[in-house]
N, C-alpha and C positions, 0 to 999 in steps of 0.2 A: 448078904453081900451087897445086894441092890442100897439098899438103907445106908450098909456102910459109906459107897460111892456118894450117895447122896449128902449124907453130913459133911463128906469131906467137903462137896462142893460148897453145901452151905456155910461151912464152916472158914470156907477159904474166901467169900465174899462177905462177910461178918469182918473177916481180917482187912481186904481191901478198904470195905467202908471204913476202916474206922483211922485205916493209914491216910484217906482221901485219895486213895491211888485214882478209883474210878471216876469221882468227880472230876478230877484234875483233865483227865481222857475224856471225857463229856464235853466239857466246856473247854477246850484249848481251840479248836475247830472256831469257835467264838471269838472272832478280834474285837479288840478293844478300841472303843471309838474317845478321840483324842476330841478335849473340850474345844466345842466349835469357835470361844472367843481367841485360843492361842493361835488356830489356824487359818482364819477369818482378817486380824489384826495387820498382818503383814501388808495384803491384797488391798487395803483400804487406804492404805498410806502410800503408796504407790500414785496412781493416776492424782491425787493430790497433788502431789510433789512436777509430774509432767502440765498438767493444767499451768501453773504457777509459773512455769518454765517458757512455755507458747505466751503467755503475757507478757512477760518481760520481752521477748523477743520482738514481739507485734509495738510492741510502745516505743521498742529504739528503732525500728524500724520506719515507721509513721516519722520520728522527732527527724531520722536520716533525708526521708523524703523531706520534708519542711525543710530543713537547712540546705537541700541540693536545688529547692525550688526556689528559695529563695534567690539565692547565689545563681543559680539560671537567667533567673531575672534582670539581675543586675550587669552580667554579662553580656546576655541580651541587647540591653540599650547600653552599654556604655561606652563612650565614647572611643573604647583602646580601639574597637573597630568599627569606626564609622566608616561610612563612604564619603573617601577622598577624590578619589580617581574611579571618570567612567569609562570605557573604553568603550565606542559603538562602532561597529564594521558595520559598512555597506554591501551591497550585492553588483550580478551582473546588471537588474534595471533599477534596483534603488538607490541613486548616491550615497555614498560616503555622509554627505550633507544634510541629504534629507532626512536619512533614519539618525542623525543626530538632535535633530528637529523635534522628531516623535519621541526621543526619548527624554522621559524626565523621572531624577531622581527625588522623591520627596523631602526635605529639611528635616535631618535628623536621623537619617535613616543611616543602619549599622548594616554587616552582611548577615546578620543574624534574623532584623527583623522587616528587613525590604521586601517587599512583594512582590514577587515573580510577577503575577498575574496583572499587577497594577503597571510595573515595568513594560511588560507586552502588549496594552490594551490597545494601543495610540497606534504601534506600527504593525498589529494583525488589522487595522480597519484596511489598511492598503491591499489591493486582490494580488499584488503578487505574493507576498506572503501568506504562510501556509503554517508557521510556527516561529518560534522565539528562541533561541540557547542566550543559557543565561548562565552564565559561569564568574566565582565567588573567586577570586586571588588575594589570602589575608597577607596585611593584612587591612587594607583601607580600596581594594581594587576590586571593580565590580564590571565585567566582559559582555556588552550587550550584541549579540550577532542574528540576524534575519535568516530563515531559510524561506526558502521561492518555491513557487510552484515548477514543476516541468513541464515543459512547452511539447503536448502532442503532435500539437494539430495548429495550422497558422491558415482561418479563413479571409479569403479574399474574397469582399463584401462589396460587386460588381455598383448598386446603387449609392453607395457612398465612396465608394475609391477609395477603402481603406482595406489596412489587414489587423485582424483581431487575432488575440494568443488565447490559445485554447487549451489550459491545463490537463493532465493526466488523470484530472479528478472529475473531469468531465464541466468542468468550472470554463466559462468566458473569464480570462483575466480582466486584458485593459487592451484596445488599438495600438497598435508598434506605426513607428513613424516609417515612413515610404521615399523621404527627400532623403534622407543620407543616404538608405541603400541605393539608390537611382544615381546621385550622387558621384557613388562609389564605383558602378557601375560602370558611368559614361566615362569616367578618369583612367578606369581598367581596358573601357574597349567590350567588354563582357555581356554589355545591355543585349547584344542581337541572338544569343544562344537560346532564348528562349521564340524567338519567332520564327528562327531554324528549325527551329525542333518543331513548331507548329506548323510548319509548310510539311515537315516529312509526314508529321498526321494525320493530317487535312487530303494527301493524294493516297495516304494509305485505304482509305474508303471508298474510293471514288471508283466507280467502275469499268470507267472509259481506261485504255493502257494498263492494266494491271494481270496479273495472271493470278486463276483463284486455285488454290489447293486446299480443300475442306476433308474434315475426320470426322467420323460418323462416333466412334469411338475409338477407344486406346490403343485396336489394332490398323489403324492407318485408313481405313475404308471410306472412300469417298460418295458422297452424295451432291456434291454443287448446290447446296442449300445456302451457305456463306455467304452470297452476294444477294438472296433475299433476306436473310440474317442482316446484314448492315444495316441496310435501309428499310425495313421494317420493324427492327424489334426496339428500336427508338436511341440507338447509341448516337449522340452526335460524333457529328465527323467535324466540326471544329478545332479538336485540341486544345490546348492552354494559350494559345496566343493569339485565341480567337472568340473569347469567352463573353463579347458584349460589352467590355467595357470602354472600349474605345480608345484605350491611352495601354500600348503595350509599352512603357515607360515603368509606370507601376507596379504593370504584372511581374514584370522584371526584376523589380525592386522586390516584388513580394515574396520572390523567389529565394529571392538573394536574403531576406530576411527569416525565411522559413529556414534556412541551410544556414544561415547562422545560429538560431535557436536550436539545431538536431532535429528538426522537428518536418511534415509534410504538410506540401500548403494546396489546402481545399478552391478550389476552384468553381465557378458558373452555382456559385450560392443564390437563392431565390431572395427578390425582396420582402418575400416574408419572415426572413429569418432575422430578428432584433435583438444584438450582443447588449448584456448590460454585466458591468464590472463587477465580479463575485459571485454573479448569478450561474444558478446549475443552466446547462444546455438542454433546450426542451424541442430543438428543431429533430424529426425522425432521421430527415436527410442526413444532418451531419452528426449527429448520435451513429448514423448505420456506418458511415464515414468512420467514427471514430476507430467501432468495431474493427474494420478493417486493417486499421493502424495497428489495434491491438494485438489482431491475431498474425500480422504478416512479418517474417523473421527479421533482424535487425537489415542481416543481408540482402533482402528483396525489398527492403524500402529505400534502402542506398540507391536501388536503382530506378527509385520512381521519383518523376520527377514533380510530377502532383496528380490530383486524385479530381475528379468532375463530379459536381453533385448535383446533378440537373434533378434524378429522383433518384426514392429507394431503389427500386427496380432497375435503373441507367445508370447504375455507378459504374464507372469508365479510368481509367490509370492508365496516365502516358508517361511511358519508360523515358529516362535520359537519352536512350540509342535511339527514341524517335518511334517507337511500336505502341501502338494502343491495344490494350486490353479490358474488353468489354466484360464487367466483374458481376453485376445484377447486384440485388440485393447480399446482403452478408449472410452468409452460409454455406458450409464446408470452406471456409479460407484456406486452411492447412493444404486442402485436398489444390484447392486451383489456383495458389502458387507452385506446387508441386509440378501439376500437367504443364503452366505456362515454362517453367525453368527446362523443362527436358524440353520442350517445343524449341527454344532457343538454342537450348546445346543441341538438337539434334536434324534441325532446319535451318537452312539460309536464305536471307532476305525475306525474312518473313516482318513482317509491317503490323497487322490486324490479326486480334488472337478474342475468341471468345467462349469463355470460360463459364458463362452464366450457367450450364447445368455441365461440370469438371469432367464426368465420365461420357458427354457425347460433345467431344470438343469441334470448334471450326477454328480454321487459320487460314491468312490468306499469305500471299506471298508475291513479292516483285518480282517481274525476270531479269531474272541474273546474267542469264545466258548473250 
């Protein structure tokens, strides 16, 4: 029986081989690999065909640029837009006339190829100017307009009896003239408001007749230090109409000059101090001066009517109402406008305020009574 079993088996793969059944089952598991040139061929013809395509594109490209650059060019200089018409504005100090003067348009120039920078060269040499707008109207109109320095600070320069304008940039412009506002002044009637106001200065210090009320600090506490405070810590009691120059005419006028510029006018400048037009400011005094300007609020400079710069340390502001405020050197501003404004709103007849270190304030005050 065993035998039997076995021939069958043998018997029945004698049959498979010879059908090929079992090769077929062998080898099917086996894929057949497709000739590398039919599946290769495709893949090669491909980036071929995109290469070809980026050239073409890059050549009409390049030919677009040359044809637009050319034609740029010709645009450029041609005549459809030359300059015809200049238009130059003046300013508050530069005539109408004179920046017409400085400007000049070169022979042949278009709006296309005129030169800003050549346009502006002639009227930035002037110190009041600070920049150039230069605006193109096609199509033959070209708009030349100055902008100006702002006026901080207007010093009044006791050894030559002028007043110099003192840019926001820290720049000496150029001297402002003193006969028209003087001028202006004497025809108004208005000349003497500045000597007024230096006489209320001037007895605000003074020891004889006066009543002291001093503040140790921000709680009210009195020490009567304030009246060796005047007269020793070097504040002059002069005021502005008493600054050494000998002609309150001027001062007047400088006044009146400074308030027409928006600007605050420095007072009792030392003759060391030498303006020269364009030039940065290198004096400490009125550099510290400046400070002051910068940091005190539009509001609180309305009410000064100039600033004393005898030194760093004595810098000194007499209010329009006639009150001096002894400032020191610049530091904490914010703080001693602050302490001086409640002094006023919350004191009467106070005259003399000294602020040089804000949280141990002194004041003094007339009698009212």
């Amino acid at each position: 029986a065993s035998r039997a079993r076995l021939g069958s088996a043998s018997a029945s793969r004698s049959l498979a081989d010879r059908l090929g059944i079992g090769r077929r089952a062998r080898s099917a598991p086996r894929p057949e690999k497709a000739p590398a040139s039919t599946a290769a061929a495709p893949r090669e013809s491909r980036p071929s065909g995109r290469a070809g395509l980026v050239r073409v594109i890059v050549v009409l490209a390049l030919a677009l640029v040359v044809v637009l650059g050319a034609g740029a060019a010709v645009v450029v200089n041609s005549g459809l837009f030359a300059v015809t018409d200049v238009v130059v504005n003046g300013s508050d100090h530069i005539p109408q006339q004179t920046a017409e003067q400085l400007v000049a348009i070169p022979e042949g120039a278009t709006l296309f190829n005129v030169s800003d920078e050549e346009v502006a060269s002639a009227l930035l040499q002037n110190p009041w100017v600070t920049g150039v707008d230069i605006e193109r109207r096609f199509p033959h109109t070209i708009v030349v307009t100055p902008r100006e320095r702002e006026v901080a600070a207007v010093a009044y320069i006791v050894a030559d009896d002028v007043a110099w304008a003192i840019g926001t940039d820290d720049t000496w412009i150029a001297p402002l003239s003193l006969s028209s506002a003087a001028s202006s002044d004497s025809s108004t009637g208005d000349g003497a408001s500045a000597d007024d106001g230096a006489t209320a200065d001037g007895a605000s210090t003074d020891d004889a007749g006066s009543t002291d009320a001093s503040a140790a600090d921000a709680s009210g506490s009195s020490d009567g230090s304030d009246s060796a405070d005047a007269s020793a810590d070097g504040v002059p009691a002069t005021g502005a109409g008493a600054s050494g120059s000998g002609s309150s005419s001027n001062l007047d006028a400088a006044l009146k000059v400074a308030s027409d510029n928006g600007a605050v006018l420095f007072t009792d400048v030392g003759t060391d101090v030498e303006p020269a037009s364009g030039q940065k400011v290198d004096s400490e005094v009125v550099l510290a001066g400046l400070e002051y300007v910068r940091g005190f609020s539009d509001g609180f400079l309305a009410q000064i009517k100039d600033i004393s710069l005898t030194s760093v340390e004595s810098i000194s502001a007499n209010l329009v109402s006639g009150v001096e405020v002894s400032l020191g050197s610049p530091s904490d501003i914010s703080r001693k406008e602050q302490v001086v404004l409640q002094l006023l709103e919350q004191q009467s007849g106070v005259t003399y305020i000294n602020v040089r270190t804000p949280d141990a304030y002194s004041f003094r005050s007339a009698d009212v009574s």
